[in-house]
C-alpha positions as a Markdown table, in Angstrom:
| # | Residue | x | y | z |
|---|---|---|---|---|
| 1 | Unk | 76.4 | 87.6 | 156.8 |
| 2 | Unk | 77.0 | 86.1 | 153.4 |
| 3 | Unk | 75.1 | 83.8 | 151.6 |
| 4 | Unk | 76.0 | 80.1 | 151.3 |
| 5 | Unk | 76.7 | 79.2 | 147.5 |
| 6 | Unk | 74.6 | 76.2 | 146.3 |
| 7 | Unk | 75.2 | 74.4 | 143.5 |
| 8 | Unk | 73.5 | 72.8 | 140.6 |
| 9 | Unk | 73.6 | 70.6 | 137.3 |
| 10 | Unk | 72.6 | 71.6 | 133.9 |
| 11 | Unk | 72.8 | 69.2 | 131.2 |
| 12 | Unk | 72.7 | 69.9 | 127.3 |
| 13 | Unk | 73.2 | 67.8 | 124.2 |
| 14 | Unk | 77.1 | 68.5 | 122.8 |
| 15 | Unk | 76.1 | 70.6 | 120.2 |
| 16 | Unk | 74.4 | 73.0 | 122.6 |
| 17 | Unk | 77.2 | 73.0 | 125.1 |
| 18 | Unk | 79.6 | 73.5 | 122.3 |
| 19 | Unk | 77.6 | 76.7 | 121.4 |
| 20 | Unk | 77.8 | 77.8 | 124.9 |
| 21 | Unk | 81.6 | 77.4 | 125.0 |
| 22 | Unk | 82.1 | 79.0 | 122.1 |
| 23 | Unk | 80.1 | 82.0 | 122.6 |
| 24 | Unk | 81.6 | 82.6 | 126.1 |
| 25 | Unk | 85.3 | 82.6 | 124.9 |
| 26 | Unk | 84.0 | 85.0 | 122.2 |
| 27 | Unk | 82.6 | 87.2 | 125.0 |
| 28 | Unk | 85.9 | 86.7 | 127.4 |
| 29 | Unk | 84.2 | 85.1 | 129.8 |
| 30 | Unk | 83.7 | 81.2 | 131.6 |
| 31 | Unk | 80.5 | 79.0 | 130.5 |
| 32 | Unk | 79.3 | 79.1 | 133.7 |
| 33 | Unk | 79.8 | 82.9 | 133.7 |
| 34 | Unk | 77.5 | 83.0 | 130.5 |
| 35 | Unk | 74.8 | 80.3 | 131.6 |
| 36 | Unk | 74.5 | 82.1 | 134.8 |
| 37 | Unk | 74.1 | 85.2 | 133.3 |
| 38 | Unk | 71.7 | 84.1 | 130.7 |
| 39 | Unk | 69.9 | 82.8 | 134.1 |
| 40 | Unk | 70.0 | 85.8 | 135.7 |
| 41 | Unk | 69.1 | 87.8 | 132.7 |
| 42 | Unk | 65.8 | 85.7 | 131.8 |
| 43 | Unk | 64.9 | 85.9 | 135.8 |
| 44 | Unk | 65.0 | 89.4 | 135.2 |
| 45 | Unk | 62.8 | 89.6 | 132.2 |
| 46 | Unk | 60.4 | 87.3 | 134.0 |
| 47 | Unk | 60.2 | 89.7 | 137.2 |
| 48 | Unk | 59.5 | 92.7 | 135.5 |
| 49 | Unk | 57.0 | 91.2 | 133.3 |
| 50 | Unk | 55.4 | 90.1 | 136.5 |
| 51 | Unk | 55.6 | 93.3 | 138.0 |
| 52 | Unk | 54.0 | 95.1 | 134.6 |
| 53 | Unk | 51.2 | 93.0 | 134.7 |
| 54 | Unk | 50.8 | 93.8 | 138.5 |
| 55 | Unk | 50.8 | 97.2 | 137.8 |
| 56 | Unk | 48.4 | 97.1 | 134.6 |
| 57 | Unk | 45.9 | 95.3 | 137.1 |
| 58 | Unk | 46.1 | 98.2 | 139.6 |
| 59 | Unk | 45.9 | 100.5 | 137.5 |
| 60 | Unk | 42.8 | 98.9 | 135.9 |
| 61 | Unk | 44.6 | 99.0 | 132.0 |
| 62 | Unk | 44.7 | 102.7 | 132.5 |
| 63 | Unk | 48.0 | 103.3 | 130.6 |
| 64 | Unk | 50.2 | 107.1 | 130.2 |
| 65 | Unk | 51.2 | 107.2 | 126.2 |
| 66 | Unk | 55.1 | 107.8 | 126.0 |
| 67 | Unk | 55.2 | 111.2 | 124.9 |
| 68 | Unk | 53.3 | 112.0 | 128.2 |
| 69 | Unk | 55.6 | 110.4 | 130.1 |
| 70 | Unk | 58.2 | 112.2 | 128.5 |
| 71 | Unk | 56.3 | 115.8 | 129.1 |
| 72 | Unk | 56.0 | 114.9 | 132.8 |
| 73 | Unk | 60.1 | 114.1 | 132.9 |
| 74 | Unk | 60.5 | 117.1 | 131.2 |
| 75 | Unk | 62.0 | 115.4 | 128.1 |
| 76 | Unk | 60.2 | 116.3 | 125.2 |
């Protein structure tokens, strides 16, 4: 079953909105395209920074270097 699409308003000062219009036409793509991307990117960050800290608690700040990470993926 797919999802109803809800919408939503954003409002920036001119200047701003200009920026975003002008950066999405340099990427080939709408301003709403870019805004909801930017959305979806900083969501993102904000998940997996929520699930790093998770897993830092768990682990109780016990943390693998990178080079041992690498040795157990066979990598180094």
């Amino acid at each position: 079953m797919a999802q109803a699409t809800k919408y939503t308003t954003i409002s920036f000062d001119k200047d701003i909105l200009t920026m975003i219009h002008k950066q999405a036409n340099l990427d080939g793509i709408s301003a709403t395209e870019f805004m909801r991307n930017a959305i979806l990117e900083k969501l993102e960050d904000t998940l997996d920074y929520q699930d790093a800290v998770r897993n830092l608690r768990t682990s109780n700040g016990e943390t693998v270097s990178r080079d041992d990470v690498k040795k157990q993926l066979g990598l180094d």
